[in-house]
C-alpha positions as a Markdown table, in Angstrom:
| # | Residue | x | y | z |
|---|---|---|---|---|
| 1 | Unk | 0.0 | 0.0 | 0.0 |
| 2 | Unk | 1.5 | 3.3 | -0.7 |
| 3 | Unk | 1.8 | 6.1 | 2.1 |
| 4 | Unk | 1.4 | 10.2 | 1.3 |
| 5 | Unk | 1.5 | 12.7 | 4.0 |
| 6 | Unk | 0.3 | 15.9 | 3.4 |
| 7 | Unk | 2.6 | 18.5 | 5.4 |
| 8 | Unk | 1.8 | 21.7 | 6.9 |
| 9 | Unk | 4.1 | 24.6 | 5.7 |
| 10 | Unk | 4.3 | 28.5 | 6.3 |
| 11 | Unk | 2.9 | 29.3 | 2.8 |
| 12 | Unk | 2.5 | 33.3 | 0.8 |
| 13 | Unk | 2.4 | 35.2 | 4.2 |
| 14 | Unk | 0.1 | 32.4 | 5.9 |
| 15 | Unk | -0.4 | 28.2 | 5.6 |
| 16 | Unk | -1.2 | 25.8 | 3.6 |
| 17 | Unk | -0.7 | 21.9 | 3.0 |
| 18 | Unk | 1.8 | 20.7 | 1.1 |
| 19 | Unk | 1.7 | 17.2 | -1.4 |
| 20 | Unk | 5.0 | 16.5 | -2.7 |
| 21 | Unk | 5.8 | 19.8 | -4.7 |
| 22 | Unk | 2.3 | 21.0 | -4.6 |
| 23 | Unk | 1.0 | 23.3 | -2.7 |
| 24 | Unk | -2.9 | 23.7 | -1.6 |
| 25 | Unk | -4.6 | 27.2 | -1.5 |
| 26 | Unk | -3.2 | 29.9 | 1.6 |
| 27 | Unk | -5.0 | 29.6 | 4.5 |
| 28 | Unk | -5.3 | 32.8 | 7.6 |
| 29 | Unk | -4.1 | 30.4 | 10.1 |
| 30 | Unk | -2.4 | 26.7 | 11.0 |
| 31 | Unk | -6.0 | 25.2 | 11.8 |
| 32 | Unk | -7.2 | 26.1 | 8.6 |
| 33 | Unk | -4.3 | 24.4 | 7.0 |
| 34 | Unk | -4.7 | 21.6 | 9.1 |
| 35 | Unk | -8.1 | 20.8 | 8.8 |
| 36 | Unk | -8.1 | 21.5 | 5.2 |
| 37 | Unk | -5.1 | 18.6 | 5.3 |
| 38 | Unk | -7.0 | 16.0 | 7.0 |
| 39 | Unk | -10.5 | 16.6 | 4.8 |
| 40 | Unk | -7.8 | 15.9 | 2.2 |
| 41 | Unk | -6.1 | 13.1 | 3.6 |
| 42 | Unk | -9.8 | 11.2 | 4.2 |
| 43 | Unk | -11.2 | 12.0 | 0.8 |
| 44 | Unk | -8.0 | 10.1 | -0.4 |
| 45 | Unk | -9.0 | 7.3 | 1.7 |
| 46 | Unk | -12.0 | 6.8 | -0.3 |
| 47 | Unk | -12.6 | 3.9 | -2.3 |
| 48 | Unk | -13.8 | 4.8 | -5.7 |
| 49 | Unk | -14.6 | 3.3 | -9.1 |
| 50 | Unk | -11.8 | 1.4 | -10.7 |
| 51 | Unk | -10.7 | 3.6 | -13.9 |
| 52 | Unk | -8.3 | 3.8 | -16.9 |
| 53 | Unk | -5.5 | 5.9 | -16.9 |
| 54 | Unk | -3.0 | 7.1 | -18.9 |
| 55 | Unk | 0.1 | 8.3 | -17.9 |
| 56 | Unk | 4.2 | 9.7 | -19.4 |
| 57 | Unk | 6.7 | 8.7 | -16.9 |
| 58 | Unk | 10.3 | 11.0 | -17.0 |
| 59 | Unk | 11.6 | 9.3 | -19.9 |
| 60 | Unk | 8.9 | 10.6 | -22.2 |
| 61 | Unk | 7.1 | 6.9 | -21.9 |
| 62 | Unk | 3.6 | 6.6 | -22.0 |
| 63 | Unk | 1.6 | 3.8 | -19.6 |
| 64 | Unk | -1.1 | 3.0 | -19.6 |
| 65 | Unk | -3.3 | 0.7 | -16.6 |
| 66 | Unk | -6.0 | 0.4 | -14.9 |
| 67 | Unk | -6.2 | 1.8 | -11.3 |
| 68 | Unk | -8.4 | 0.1 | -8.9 |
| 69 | Unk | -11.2 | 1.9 | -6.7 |
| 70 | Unk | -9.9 | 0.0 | -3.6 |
| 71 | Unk | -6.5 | 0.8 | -4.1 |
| 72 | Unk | -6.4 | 4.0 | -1.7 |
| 73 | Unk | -3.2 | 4.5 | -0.1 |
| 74 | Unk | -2.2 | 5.1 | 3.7 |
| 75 | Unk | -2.2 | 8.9 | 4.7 |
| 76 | Unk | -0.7 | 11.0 | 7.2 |
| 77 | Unk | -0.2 | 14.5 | 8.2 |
| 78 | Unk | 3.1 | 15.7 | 9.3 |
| 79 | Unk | 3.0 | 19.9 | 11.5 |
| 80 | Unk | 6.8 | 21.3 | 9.3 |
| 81 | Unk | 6.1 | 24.6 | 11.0 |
């Protein structure tokens, strides 16, 4: 099972969560980064219907497989202020 963690950052002169390199929208203050993180972080959780995607890795490669409904990944939520 794969494991993201959305981290909580000191964003444009406020907070937001952070996923990787991405950044959610600013948010006044840490709570509102927060609980917009865990909403996030659940919603991921969700089981879904299994679709078809496409996909071009680094290399300029292009995949395509199916990703399954069920196959939601672990989440966490790490406090990087």
């Amino acid at each position: 099972m794969a494991k993201i963690t959305y981290h909580i950052v000191e964003h444009d002169g406020g907070f937001a969560y952070r996923l990787n390199d991405v950044y959610s929208e600013t948010f006044r203050t840490h709570d509102e980064a927060f609980l917009a993180a865990r909403r996030a972080a659940v919603r991921q959780q969700r089981p879904g219907e299994s679709a078809g995607i496409v996909w071009e890795d680094a290399g300029g490669h292009w995949h395509a497989e199916v990703s399954s409904g069920s196959d939601r990944p672990q989440t966490e939520i790490s406090d990087d202020t």
